[in-house]
C-alpha positions as CSV (number, residue, x, y, z in Angstrom):
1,X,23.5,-14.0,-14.9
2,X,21.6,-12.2,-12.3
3,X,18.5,-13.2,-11.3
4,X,15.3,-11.3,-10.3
5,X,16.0,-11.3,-6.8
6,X,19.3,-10.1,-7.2
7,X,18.4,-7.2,-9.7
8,X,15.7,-6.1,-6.6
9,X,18.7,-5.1,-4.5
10,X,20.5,-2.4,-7.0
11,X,18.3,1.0,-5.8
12,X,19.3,4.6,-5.5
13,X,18.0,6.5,-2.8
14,X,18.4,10.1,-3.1
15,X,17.4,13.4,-1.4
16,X,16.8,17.5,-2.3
17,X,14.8,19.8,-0.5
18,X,11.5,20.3,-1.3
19,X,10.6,24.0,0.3
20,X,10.3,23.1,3.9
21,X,10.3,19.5,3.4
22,X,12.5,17.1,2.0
23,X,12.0,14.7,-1.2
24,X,13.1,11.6,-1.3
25,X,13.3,9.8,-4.3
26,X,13.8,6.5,-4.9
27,X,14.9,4.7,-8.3
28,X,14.4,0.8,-8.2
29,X,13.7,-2.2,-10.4
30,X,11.5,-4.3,-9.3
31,X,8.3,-6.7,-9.9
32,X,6.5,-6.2,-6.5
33,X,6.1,-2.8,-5.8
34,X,3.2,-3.3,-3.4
35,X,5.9,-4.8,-0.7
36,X,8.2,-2.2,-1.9
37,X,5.6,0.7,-0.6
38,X,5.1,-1.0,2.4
39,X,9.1,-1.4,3.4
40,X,9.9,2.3,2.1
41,X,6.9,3.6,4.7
42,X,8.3,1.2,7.8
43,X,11.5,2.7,7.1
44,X,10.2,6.3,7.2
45,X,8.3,5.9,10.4
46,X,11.2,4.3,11.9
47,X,12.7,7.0,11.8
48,X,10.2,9.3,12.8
49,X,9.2,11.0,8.9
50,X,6.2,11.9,7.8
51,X,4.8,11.2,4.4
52,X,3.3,14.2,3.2
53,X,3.0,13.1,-0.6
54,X,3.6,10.4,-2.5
55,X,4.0,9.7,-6.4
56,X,5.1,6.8,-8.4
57,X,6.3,6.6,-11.7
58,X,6.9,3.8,-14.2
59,X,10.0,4.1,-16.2
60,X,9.9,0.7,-18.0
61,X,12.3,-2.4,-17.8
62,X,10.4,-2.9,-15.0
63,X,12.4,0.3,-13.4
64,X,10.1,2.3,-11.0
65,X,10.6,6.0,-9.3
66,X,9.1,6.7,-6.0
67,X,9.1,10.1,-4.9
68,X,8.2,10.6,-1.5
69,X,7.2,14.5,0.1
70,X,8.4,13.8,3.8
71,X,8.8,15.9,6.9
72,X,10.5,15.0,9.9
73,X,8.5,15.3,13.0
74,X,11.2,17.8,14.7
75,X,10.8,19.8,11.8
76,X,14.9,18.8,11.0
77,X,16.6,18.5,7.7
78,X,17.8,15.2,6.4
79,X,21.4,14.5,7.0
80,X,23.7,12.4,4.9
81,X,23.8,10.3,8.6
82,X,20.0,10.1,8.5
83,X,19.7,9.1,5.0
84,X,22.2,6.1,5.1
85,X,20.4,5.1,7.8
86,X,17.1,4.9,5.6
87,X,19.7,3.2,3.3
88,X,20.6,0.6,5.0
89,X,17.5,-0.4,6.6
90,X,15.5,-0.5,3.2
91,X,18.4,-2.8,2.0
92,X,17.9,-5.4,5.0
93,X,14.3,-5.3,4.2
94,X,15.0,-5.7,0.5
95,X,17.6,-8.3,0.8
96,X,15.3,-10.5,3.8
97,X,18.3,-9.9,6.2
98,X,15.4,-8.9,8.4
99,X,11.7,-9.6,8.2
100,X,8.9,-6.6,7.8
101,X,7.1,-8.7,10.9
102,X,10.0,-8.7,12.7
103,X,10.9,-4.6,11.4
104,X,7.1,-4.1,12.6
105,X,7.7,-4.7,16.3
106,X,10.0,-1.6,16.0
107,X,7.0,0.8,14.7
108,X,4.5,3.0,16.9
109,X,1.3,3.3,14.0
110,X,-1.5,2.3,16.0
111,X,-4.3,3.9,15.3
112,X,-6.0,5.9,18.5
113,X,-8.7,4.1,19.6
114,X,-10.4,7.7,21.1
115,X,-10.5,8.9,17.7
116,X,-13.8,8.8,16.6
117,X,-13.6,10.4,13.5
118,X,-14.8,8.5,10.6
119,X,-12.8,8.0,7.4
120,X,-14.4,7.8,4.1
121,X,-13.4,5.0,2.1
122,X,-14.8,4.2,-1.7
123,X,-13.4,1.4,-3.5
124,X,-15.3,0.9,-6.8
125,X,-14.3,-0.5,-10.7
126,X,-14.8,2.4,-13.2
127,X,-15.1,1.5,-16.9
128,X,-13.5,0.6,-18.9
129,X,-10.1,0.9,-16.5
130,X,-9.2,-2.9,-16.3
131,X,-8.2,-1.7,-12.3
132,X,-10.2,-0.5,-9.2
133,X,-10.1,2.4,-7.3
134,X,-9.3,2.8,-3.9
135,X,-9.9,6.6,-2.5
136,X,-9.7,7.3,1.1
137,X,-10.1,10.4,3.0
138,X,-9.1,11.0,6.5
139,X,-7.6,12.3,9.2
140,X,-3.2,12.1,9.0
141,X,-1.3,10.0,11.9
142,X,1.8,8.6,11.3
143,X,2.4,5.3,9.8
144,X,-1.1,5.5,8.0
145,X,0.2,4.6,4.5
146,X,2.4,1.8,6.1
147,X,-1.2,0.1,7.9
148,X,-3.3,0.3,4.2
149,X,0.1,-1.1,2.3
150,X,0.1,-4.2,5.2
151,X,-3.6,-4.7,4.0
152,X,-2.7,-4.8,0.3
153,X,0.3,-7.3,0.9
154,X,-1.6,-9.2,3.5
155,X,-4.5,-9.5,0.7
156,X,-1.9,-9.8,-2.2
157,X,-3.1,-6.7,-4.2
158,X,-1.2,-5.3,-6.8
159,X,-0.5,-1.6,-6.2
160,X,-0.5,-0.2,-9.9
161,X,-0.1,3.4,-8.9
162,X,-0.9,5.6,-5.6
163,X,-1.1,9.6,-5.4
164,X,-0.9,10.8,-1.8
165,X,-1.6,14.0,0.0
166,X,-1.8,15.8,3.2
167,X,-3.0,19.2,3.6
168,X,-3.0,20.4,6.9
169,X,-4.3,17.3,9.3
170,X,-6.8,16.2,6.5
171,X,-5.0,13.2,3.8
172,X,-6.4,12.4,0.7
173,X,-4.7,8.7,-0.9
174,X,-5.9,8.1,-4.1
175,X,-4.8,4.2,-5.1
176,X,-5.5,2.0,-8.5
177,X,-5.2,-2.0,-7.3
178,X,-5.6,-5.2,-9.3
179,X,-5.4,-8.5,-8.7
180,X,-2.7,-11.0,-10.0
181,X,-1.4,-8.0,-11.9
182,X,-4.6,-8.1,-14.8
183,X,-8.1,-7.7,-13.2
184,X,-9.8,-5.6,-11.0
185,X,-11.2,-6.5,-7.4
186,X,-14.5,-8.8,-7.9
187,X,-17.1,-7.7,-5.4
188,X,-15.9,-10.4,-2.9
189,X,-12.5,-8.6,-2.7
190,X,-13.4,-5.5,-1.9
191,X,-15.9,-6.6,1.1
192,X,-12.9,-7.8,2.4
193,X,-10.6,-4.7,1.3
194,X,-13.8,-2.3,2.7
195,X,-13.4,-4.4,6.3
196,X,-10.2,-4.8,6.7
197,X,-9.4,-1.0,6.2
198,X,-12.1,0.0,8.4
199,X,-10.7,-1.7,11.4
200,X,-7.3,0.7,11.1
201,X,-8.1,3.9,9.9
């Protein structure tokens, strides 16, 4: 019988182009799919891709799709080299052959510390959604989805769904989190949500 861990590792990565970028869409089962964000946008800016949109779809039986808008920051086409690459990486992630501390050491994400633009960040409950929203607007770098999926795993947030976008230099990440997969943030939370992402964006 396979077990839940085992049933993590069966994924299928797949590519088509996208007008001038590339879509990249993966197909996964999977309980966690906070940490799955977060190792699917290491990977990415490991190997230098930027995430232009984002979109995630629940196909039930606990099978997700995550369809990622990415460009490559030479402007390049995705090989079949390039994807196995992404391949093989997410499955040392996915199977713990590797660590996403130790991955991390590998990654330039840092935000610029010169940059003194100031992101906008609202994180409030609507009703009656049993989930709170997390909307931030600000400037694109690379590895910015990766930093605010470090927060949500560090915090142990349940991502339920996330739309992003880039239009020109400007990103708009639209996010719906709960807490141990029922309720919405309490108040408490999301000081410590507001705080954290304020230090890295």
């Amino acid at each position: 019988m396979n077990t839940d861990k085992e049933k993590l590792f069966n994924f299928d990565l797949t590519t088509t182009q996208y007008n001038e970028n590339t879509m990249l869409i993966l197909t996964i089962i999977a309980n966690d799919q906070t940490r799955i964000v977060l190792f699917v946008t290491a990977v990415l800016l490991n190997f230098g891709w930027d995430i232009m949109e984002a979109n995630f779809e629940v196909m039930g039986d606990r099978k997700v799709k995550e369809i990622f808008i990415i460009r490559n920051e030479k402007e390049e086409r995705m090989t079949a080299s390039d994807l196995k690459m992404i391949h093989n990486d997410l499955d040392s992630l996915l199977s713990e052959k590797i660590s996403i501390k130790e991955y991390q050491t590998r990654l330039n994400y840092k935000k610029n510390e010169s940059d003194s633009y100031k992101p906008q960040i609202n994180i409030f409950n609507p009703k009656p959604v049993d989930s709170t929203v997390l909307d931030i607007r600000t400037k694109d770098r690379p590895g910015l989805l990766f930093s605010i999926a470090l927060i949500l795993v560090e915090l142990q947030i349940d991502l339920i769904s996330v739309t992003a976008k880039t239009d020109s230099s400007n990103v708009r990440d639209s996010f719906l989190l709960r807490k141990n997969g029922s309720s919405p943030l309490d108040e408490s939370e999301i000081e410590v949500l507001l705080s954290k992402l304020e230090k890295v964006l």
